[in-house]
N, C-alpha and C positions, 0 to 999 in steps of 0.2 A: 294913863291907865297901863301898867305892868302886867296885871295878868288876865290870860283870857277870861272873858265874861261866863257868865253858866245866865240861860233864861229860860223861861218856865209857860209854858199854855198849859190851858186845861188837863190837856192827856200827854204832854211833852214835857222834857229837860229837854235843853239846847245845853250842852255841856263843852267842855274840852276835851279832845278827843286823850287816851292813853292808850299805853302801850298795849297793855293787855285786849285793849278792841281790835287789834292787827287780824286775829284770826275771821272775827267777825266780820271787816274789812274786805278781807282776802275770798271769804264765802258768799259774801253779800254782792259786791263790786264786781266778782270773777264771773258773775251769770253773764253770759255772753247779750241777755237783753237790754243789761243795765248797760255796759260798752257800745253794744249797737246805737242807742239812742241820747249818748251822750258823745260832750265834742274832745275828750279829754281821757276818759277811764281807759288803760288798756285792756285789749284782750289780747294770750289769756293775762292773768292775773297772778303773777308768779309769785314764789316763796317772798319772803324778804321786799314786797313792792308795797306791803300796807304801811310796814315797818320806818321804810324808810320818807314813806307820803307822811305820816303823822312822827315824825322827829324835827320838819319842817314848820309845823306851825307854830311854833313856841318864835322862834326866831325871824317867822313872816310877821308876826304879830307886832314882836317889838320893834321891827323898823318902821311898824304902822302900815303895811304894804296889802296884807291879809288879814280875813280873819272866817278860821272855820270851824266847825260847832258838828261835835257829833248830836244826830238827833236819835234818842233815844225814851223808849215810851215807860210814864210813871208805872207805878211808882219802883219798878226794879228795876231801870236803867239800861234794861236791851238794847240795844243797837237795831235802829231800822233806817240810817240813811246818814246824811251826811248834807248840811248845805254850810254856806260863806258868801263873804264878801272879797273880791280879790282886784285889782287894779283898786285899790283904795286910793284918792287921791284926796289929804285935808281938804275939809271945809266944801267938798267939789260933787264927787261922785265916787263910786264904785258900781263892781257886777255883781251882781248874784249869782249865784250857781248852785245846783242841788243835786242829788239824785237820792234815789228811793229805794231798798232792797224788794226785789218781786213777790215777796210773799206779803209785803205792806201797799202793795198797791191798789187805787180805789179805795179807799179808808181816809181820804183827807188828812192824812199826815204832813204830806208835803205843804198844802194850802197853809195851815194852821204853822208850821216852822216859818216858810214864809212872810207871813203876817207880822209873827213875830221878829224877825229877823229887820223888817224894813220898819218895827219901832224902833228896834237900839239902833239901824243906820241913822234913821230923820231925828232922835230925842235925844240918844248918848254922844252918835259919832256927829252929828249937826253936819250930816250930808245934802246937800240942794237936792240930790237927785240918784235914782237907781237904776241902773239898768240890767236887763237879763236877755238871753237869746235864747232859741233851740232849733233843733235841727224843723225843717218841716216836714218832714215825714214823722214828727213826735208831735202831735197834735194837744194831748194830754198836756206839754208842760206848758202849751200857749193858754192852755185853759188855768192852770194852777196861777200864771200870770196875770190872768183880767181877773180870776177871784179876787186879786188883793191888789186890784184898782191900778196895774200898770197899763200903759196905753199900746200896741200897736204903732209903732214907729215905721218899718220899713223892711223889705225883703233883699236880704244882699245873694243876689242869684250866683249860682255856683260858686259860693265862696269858701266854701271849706272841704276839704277830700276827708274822707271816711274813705279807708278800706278801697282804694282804688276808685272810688265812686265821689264824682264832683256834687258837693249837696247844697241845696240853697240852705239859707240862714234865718230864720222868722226875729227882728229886733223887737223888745220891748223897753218903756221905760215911766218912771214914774216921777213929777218933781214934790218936794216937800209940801208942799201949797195944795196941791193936788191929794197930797195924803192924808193935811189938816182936813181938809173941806170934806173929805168922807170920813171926817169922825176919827181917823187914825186906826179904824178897827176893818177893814175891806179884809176878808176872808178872818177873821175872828168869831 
């Protein structure tokens, strides 16, 4: 598969992300709550950082390494978030990762890209297994996780620094067999 996937829920495009979404990006991402509660997004969110996050995934794609999906609501294609697959490993596993712009949140957007996201990992990509993490003081994305039937793995205490501050890590994970057996539709 050469080019990024586009996929479809009810009230979602999972698309590839373009250029033209940078600013969207940049306004969305730059909210210091979307940063706080992720392990990855800077704050602040400077000129030129959307630009150069989505010039990458064209070419994480094709080494098979990543893959990230702006999420944007039907049917005009807004920009309300962003999730992926990343540490792809054929036939093995990958992560998830997502985040949400704050004005979408509480609106089951994330659940429903989710959902979607771990059928093209377990149906398209024939992954065994998914996994995802979040901060524990982000309570919400542990819940967006058991929506769509990941399990509850394990706590890696002070494993990651935010902002001078040591945070524990909440794991989750899901196997293929586990996806089949609820029907493949857990948060759908």
């Amino acid at each position: 598969m050469s080019t990024i996937p586009t996929l479809e829920t009810g009230r979602l495009i999972l698309r590839p992300f373009a250029l033209s979404d940078a600013a969207d990006v940049q306004r969305l991402a730059g909210d210091r709550a979307i940063a706080d509660t992720t392990a990855t997004v800077p704050h602040p969110y400077e000129d030129g950082m959307a630009e150069a996050w989505i010039s990458t995934h064209g070419k994480d794609f094709a080494a098979g390494t990543s893959l990230t999906l702006a999420v944007a609501l039907k049917p005009e294609s807004a920009l309300v978030g962003a999730i992926g697959l990343a540490k792809i490993a054929a036939g093995h596993q990958a992560e998830m990762g997502y985040w949400i712009g704050k004005p979408y949140w509480n609106q089951g957007f994330c659940t429903e890209a989710a959902a979607a996201l771990l059928r093209h990992a377990f149906l398209t990509l024939g992954l065994a297994r998914v996994y995802a993490t979040h901060l524990a003081r982000n309570p919400a994305s542990g819940r967006v996780m058991r929506k769509v039937g990941m399990r509850h793995e394990g706590t890696l205490r002070k494993h990651l620094r935010k902002w001078d501050v040591l945070e524990d890590v909440e794991c989750y994970g899901i196997l293929r067999e586990e996806w089949k057996g609820s029907g493949g539709n857990a948060g759908s």
